[in-house]
N, C-alpha and C positions, 0 to 999 in steps of 0.2 A: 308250251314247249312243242305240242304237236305242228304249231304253224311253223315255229321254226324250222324243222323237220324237214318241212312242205315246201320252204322259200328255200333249204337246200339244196333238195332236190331239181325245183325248177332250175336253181343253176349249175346243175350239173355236178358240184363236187362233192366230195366223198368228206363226210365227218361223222362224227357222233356226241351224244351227249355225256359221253362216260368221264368222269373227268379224270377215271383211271384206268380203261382200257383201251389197249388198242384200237384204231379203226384201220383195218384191211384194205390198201387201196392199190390194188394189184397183187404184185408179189412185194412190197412194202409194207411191213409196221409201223403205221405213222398214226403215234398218238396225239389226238389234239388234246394238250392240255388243259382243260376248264379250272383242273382244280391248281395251277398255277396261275390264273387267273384270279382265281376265288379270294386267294390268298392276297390279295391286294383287296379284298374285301365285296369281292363282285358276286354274289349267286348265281348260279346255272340260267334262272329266268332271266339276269341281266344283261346275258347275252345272245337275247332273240334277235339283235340287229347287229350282230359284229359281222363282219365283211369277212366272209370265207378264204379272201385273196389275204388274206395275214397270214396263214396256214400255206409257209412258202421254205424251200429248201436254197442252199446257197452253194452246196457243193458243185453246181455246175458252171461257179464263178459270177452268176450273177443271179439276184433275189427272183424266184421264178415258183410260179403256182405248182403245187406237187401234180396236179393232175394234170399240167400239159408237159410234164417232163418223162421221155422216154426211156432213160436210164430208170432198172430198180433201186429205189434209196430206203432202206431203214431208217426213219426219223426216230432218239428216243430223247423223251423232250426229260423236263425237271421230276415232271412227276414219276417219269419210272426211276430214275436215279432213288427219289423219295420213298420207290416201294419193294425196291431190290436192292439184299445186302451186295453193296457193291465197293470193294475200296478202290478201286481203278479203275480206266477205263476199258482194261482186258477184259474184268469179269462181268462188268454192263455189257459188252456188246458179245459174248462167249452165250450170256443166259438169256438174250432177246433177238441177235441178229443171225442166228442158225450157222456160225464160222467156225471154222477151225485153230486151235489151239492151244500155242504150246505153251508151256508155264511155270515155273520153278516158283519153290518158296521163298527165295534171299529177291524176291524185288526184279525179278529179268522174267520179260516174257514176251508173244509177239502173236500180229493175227495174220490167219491166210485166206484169201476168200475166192471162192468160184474155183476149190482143186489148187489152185498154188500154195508151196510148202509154208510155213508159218515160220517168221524168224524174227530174230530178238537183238539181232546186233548189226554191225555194217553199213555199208552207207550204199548198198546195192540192193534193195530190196524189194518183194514184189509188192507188195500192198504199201501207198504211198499214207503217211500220216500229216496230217495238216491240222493249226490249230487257226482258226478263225480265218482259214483261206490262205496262210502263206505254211512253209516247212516247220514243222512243230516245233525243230532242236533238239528231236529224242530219235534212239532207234531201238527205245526199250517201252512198252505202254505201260507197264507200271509203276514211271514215273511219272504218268500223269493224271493227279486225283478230279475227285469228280466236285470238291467243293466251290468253285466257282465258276462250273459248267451251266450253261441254258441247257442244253441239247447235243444229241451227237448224232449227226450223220454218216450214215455206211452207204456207199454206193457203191452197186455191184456192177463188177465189167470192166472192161479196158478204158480208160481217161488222158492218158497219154496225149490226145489232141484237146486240151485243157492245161495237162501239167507236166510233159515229159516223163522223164525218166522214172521209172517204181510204178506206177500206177497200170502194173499191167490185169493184177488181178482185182485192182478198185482202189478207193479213197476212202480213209476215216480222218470227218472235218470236224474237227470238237470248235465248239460254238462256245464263247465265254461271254458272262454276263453284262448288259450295257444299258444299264439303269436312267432312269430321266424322272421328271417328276419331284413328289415329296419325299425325302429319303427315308425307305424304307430296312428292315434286312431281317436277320435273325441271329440267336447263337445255341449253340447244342452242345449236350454232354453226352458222351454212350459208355457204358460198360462191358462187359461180353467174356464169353469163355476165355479160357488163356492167360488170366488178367489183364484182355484188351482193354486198352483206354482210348478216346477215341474225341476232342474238342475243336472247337472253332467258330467262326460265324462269319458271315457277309452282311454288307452295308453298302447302299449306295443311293443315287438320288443325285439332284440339282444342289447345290452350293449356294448355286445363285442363279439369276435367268440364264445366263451364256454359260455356266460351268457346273459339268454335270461329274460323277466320280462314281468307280466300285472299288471296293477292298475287301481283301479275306484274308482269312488265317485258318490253318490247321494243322493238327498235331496228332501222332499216333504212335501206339505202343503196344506193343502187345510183350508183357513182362513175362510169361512163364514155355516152355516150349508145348506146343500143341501133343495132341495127342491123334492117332489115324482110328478112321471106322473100326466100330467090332461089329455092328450088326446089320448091315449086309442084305437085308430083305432081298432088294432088287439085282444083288449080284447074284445069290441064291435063286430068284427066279428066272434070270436071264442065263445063269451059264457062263455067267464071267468073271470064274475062280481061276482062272490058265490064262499066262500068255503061251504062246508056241514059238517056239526056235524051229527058225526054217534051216539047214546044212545044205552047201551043196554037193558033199560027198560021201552024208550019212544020211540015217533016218530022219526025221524032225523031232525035237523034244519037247516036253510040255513043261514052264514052270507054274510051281503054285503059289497063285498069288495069298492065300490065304493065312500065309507063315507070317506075318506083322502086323495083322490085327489087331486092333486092339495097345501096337506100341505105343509109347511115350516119346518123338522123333526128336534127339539134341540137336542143339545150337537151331533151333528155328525162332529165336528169339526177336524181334526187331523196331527199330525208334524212328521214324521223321516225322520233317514238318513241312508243310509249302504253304506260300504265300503271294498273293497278286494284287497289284496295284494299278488301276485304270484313268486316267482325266483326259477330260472332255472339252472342248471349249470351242462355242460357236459363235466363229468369225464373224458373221455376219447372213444374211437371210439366206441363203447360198452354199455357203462353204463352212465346215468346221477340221477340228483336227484333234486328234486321239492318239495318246503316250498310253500304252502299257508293260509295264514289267512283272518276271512270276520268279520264283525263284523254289526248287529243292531239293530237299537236303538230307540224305542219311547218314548218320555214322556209325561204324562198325557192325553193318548187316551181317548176322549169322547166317551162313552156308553151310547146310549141314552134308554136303554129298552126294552121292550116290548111297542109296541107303543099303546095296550089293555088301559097302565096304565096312560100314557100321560109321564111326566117326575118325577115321584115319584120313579124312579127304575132306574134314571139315576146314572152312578157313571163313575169313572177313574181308568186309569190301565198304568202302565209303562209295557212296554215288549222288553226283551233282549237277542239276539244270539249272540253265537261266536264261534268260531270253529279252529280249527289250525291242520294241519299234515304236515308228511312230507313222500314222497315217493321216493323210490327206483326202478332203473327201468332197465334193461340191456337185452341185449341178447347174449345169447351162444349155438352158434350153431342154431341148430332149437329150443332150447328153450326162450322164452320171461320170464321170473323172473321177478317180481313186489313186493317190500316189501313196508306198509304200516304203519304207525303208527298213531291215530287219537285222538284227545280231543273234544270234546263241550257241548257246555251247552243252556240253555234256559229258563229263571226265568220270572215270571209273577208276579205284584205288584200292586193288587188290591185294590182301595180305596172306601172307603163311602163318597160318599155328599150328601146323602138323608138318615132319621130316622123317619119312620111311615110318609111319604109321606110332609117332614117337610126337608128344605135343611139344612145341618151344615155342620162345616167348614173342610174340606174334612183329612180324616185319614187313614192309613193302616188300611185295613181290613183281606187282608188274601195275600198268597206268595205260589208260588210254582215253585219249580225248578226242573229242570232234567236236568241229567248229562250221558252222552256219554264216553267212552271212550275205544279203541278197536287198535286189530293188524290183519291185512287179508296180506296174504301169499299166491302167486297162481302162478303158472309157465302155461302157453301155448305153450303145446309142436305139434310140424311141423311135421308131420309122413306124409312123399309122399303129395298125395292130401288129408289126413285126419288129425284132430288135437285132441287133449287133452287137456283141461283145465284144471286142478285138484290146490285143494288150502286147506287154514287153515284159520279157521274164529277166531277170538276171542271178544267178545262185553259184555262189563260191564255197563247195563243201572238200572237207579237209578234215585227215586223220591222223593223229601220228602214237607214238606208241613208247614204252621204254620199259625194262625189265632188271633185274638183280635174283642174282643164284642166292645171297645173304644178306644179313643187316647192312654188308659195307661192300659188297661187290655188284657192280656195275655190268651187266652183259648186254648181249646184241639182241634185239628186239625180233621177234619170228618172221616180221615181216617190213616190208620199208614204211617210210611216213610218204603221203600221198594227198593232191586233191584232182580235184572234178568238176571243170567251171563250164557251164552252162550259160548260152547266150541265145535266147529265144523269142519270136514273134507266133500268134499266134490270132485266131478268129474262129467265131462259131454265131452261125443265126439259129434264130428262132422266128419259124416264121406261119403263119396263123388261117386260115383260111375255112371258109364256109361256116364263119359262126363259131370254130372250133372244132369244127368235127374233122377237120385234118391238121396236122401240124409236123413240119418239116425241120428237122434240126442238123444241119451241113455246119464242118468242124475242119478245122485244120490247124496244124502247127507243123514249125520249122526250128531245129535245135540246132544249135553249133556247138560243139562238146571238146573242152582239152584234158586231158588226162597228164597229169604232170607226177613223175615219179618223180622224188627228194630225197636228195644225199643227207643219209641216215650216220649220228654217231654209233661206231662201233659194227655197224651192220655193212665191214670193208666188200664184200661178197656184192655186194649190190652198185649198181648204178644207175645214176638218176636217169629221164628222160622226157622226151613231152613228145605229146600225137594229137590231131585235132579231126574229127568226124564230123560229118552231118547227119542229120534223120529226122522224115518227115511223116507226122502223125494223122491221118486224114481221118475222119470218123461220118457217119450220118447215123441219124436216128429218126423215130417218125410215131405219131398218135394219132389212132385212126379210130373216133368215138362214132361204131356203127349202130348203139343206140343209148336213150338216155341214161343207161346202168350200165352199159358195156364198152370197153374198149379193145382195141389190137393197139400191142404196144411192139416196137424192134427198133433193133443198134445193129450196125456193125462199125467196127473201126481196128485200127493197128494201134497196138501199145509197144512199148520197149522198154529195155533195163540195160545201162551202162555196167561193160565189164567191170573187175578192177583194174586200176589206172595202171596195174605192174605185168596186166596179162597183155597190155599193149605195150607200153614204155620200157618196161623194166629188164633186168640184166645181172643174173647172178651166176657165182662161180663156188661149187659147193666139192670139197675132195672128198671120194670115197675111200683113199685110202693113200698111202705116196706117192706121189706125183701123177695118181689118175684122179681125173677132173668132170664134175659132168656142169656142162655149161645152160641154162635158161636162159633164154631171151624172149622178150616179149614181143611182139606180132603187129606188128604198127596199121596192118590191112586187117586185122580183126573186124568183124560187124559186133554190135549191137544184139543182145539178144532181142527177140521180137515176135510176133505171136498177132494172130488177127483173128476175131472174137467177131458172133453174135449172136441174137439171141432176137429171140419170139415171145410172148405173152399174152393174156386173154385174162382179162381181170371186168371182174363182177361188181359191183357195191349200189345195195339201194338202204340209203340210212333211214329209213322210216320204218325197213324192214328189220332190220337192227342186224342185216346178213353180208357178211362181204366174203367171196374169196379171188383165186387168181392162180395162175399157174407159168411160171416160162419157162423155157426152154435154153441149154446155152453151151458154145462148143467153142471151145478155143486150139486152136493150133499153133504151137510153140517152138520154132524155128532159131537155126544160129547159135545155139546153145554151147557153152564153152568146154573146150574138154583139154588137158594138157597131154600132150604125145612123147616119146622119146624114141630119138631114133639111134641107135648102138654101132658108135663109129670107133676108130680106131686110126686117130690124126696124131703124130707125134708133134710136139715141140721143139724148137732148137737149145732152152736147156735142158732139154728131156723128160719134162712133165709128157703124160698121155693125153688125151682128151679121150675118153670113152666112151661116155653120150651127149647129144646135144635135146634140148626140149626145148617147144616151144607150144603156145595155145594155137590152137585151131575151132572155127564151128564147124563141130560134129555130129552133138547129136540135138534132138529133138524132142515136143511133148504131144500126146493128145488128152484134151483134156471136152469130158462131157456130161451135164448133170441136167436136172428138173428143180427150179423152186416153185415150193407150193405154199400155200396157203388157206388160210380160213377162219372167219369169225361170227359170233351171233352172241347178240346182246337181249336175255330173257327181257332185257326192261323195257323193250318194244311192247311186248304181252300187256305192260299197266302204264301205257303211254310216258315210259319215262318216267314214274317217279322214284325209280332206283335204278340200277344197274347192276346187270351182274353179266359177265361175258365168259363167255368161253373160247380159247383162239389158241391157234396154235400154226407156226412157218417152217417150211422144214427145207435141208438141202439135201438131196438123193443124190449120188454122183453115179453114172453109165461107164466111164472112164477116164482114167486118171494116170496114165502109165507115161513111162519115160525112157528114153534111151539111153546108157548111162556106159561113156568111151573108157578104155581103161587107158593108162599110159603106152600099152604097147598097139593101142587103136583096134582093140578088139571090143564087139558091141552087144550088150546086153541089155534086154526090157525090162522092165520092174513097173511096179506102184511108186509115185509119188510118197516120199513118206512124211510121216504125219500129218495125212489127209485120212478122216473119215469116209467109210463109204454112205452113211448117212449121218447127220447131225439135225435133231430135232427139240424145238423148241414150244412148248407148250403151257396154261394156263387159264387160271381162271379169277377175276377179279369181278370184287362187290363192292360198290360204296350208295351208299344210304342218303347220300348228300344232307347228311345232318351230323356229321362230324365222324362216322366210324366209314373206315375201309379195310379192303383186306385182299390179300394178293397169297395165290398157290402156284408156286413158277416149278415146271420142270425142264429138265434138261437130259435128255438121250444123244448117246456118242457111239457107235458102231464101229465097226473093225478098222486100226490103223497098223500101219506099219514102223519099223525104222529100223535101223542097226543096232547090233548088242555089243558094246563096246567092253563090258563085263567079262564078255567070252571072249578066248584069245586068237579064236576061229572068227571072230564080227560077224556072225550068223545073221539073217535079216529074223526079224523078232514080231509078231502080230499082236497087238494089245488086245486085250478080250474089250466089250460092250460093255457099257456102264451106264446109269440111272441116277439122277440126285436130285430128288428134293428140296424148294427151301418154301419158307412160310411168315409171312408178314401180317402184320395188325396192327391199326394205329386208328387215336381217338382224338380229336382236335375240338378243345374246349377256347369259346368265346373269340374263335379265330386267333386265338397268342398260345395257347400251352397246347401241347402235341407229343403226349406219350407213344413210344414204336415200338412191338418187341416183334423180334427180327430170326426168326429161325433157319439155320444154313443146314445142310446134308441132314433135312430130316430123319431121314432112317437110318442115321450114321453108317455110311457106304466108305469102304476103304477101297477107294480107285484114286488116278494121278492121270494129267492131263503128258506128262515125261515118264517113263516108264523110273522108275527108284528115286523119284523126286516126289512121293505119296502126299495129298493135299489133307487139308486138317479133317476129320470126325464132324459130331453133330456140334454145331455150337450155337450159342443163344446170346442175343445182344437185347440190352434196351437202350433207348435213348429219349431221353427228353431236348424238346426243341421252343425256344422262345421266339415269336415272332413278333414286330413291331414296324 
């Protein structure tokens, strides 16, 4: 094992032998997995000759070694999936990639990274979601499970000269599984607090020589409503019994968080299932081509409120993904060719069972759907030691909306139906010099963007329109290995985020009262919000030593920011309506945004040459500043905090495995001061969440390589904190699971 070590080193990359910790490679948690290896029946010693360069990320659109890529990526492969209670993939990348987080119990939740705010809905948002390299089809992450995930990459930074629009504060690429070989797979059963039930399995493998296939299934339940922390260790020793109400024309007030302790929280009750089907089939020596479809599915998710209100604000929501492509993949010569073609979609079906804080019998309240559908075109071309990625985007996304006051009345939708068609070229090299010891990564794209507002039924107030924009994304990056354990790593680039389509196009007509009128229209010269990033780094790693760390640096500046104005006129009409004011969008205001990620890890089982492991590591993100300008309608301007940003989010642990079938993982997770509005209070006071601490703890024992006991411990020390301030996350709870493997 030790030689391995030695031939890694010689070539410069960063790994380890842990087959279940992390290996540090920069400001990156990138675990190589052995023991997803293993599992295909390979021992640790069996891989003293695997080729480092398999240890490769994809989110920068083309398969590329993690140590010549300049962007920070979080890689987290199967095995932490395996060692972290995780039912999505909010809570995997919340407890491993040091992000921010916001999160509701009915199934909606969303990530923000590098300082930009975390959201859950929308088709404008800043942190871009991708599942296997094209648009996921969600703008919620907890629709999408982790059962038949390889891995999931976090790239931190602006990506925008890659993917356009969203990707200003990074990319999460969920990697789904792509089986070849004998078919192999597994299937599980888990039990857990709450009456959670928890089934499913993957399968997959060659058919035949040319046709290769994955499938899965899973199902989830959690039958009784949870119940919130009562004991608090870490809240008691930090100090984060109070949030504080900020006023801005009184004192500040403190509330206590410690009034719900220990509740029992209604309607947190919930069921789905999802499922994915993948085929394979190669053309010929050259070329193959790859169908897969996912699909899921909840019905009637309890939302139990704001828990301010007790359960007068409870209601039900069905929610629906699915998704289908089909890709093209070949290669000639030194070129790699990939054609893609993609659909999906994701409808939400919101009901009432509460009226003025009175239950009745539960009705559609309101629906909203988005619809995906696109073609990405990209060749990677092999120049010597240097490469070309260049490609054609096309994305047609689309929202529309419908609502009802009752079981049988029909109303107008809060806002119009809408899409957003993106036509884009793009290129980025990689380019290689003195052995590696430098490498230059020069980026660019070009968008053409229509924004089309849609004649809405019922929604007369409005009118349709269309506006067409450019914006061009330019980026460079660079890896400067000044010794054989050390590198200089930096980026800079321009990202952006498309308004909504009605802050440019649209056109409403709203009375305040008899025949006075206040008119919106939308701003057809609007830009682009936009923002230019970068970042610094200085990252460590000698795996013999079993020691890595890493540190960057990263400043974003956030320009063009939209803000709506009213200007108070007084135009009469010839039938004698008023018009009173007129509004329209403007870029206003602005962000600064500046933080430190760090890192660090050491693996004792360097001390006995490897023949265990046990590591300790821990990544964290400190923010400097994060503040924003925030225009009011009368164009008067005010700073604040970005809200719900962290001013640090730490993620730390320690994992053991024996390589004889027992392992075991201790994750924690620190979350420091956030902000947001208190919507509770009739003042909207701005609100500070106190600190929080949470535990969780994992064990699992793998007999003869097929049975695999887990027990799976979440908020150890049963901590009552909430990721939404009156949206309080579950208590301690305790899962097992048994897993068959064949």
């Amino acid at each position: 094992m030790t030689n391995f070590f030695r031939r890694c080193a010689r070539l410069g990359a960063p790994v380890s032998s842990s087959p279940i910790l992390p290996v540090r490679t920069g400001a990156t948690l990138v675990t190589l997995s052995l023991m997803a290896v293993s599992a295909y029946g390979q021992t640790p010693d069996s891989l003293r000759n695997r080729d480092l360069t398999e240890v490769v990320v994809t989110a920068t659109r083309s398969d590329s070694r993690r140590e010549l890529v300049p962007q920070q990526i979080d890689v987290l492969t199967r095995h932490d999936i395996a060692q972290t209670q995780a039912f999505d993939v909010t809570d995997l990348v919340k407890k491993l990639a040091a992000v921010n987080v916001i999160q509701y119990p009915s199934l909606s939740s969303g990530v923000g990274i590098r300082g930009f705010r975390p959201q859950f809905s929308g088709l404008n948002q800043r942190t871009l979601l991708l599942i296997d390299g094209r648009p996921a089809g969600a703008t919620n992450l907890s629709t999408i499970g982790l059962n038949n995930v390889e891995r999931v990459e976090v790239l931190k930074g602006p990506a925008s000269a890659l993917y356009g629009s969203q990707a200003m504060g990074g990319v999460i690429n969920v990697i789904t599984r792509r089986s070849r070989g004998p078919i192999r797979g597994n299937a599980f059963a888990e039990y857990g607090s709450f009456q959670t039930y928890q089934a499913g399995g993957n399968v997959g493998g060659n058919l035949t020589k040319r046709l290769d296939f994955d499938a899965s299934l899973s199902y989830f339940k959690r039958a009784q409503d949870y119940k919130l922390g009562s004991g608090n260790l870490f809240r008691d020793w930090l100090g984060g019994d109070q949030a504080v109400k900020n006023y801005t024309n009184k004192p500040a007030e403190t509330v206590d968080d410690r009034k719900d302790d220990g509740l029992t929280r209604p309607n947190t009750k919930l069921t789905y299932y999802s499922g994915a089907l993948r085929l394979g089939y190669q053309l010929g020596a050259n070329w193959r081509v790859d169908m897969r479809g996912e699909k899921f599915s909840a019905k009637d998710v309890e939302s139990p409120g704001d828990i301010t209100y007790g359960t007068t604000q409870s209601s039900l929501k069905d929610a629906d993904r699915q998704a289908a492509e089909v890709a093209l993949s070949g290669q000639l010569g030194a070129h790699k060719p990939v054609l893609r073609v993609f659909a999906s979609g994701e409808n939400s079906f919101f009901k009432t069972t509460n009226v003025s804080g009175k239950p009745v019998t539960p009705y559609q309240s309101s629906t909203t759907e988005n619809r995906w559908q696109g073609i990405q075109l990209k060749d990677n071309w092999q120049i010597g030691r240097h490469s070309l990625t260049i490609g054609y985007d096309y994305l047609d996304a689309s929202t529309s909306s419908r609502a009802w006051t009752d079981a049988t009345t029909e109303r107008a939708p809060t806002s119009p139906n809408y899409a957003i068609r993106s036509s884009a070229v793009y290129a980025q090299g990689q380019l290689r010099f003195g052995n590696d010891r430098l490498i230059l990564q020069p980026g660019v794209r070009y968008d053409n963007i229509t924004f089309d507002v849609r004649e809405t039924p019922l929604l007369t107030t409005y009118k349709g329109g269309k506006s067409t924009t450019p914006f061009v994304s330019p980026s460079l990056g660079a890896v400067v290995r000044v010794a054989p354990d050390l590198r200089l790593t930096g980026t800079v680039g321009r990202a952006f985020v498309t308004p909504d389509a009605f802050n440019v196009a649209g056109y409403s007509e709203v009375r305040t009262s008899a025949g006075r009128i206040t008119i919106t229209t939308g701003n057809p010269n609007i830009r682009n919000e936009n923002s230019v990033s970068y970042d610094a780094g200085l990252h460590y790693s000698r795996p013999t030593s079993g020691f890595s760390a890493g540190v960057t640096y990263f400043h974003t500046n956030v320009t063009d920011r939209i803000a709506r104005i009213i200007t108070q006129v007084n135009e009469r009409q010839t039938n004698g309506d008023i018009i009173v004011a007129r509004a329209t969008y403007v870029n206003a205001a602005d962000s600064q945004i500046s933080g430190i990620e760090s890192e660090a890890a050491y693996d004792f089982g360097a001390l006995a040459a490897y023949r265990y492991s046990l590591k300790l590591f821990a990544n964290a993100t400190n923010m400097i500043r994060y503040s924003e300008t925030v225009v009011g309608t009368d164009g008067a301007v005010t700073e604040r905090d970005i809200m719900n940003v962290a001013n640090m989010n730490l993620n730390a642990g320690l994992d053991y495995d024996s390589f004889k079938g027992f392992r075991a993982r201790l994750l924690g997770r620190y979350v420091g001061h956030r902000k947001d509005t208190d919507f509770t209070d009739a003042a909207n006071p701005e609100i500070e969440y106190p600190v929080y601490l949470v535990l969780d703890a994992s064990a699992s024992y793998t007999l003869a390589k097929q049975h695999t006991l887990t027990l799976q411990v979440t908020n150890l020390t049963d901590e009552n904190y909430y990721e939404k301030r009156g949206y309080n996350l579950p208590g301690r709870s305790f899962f097992v699971r048994y897993t068959f493997s064949f």
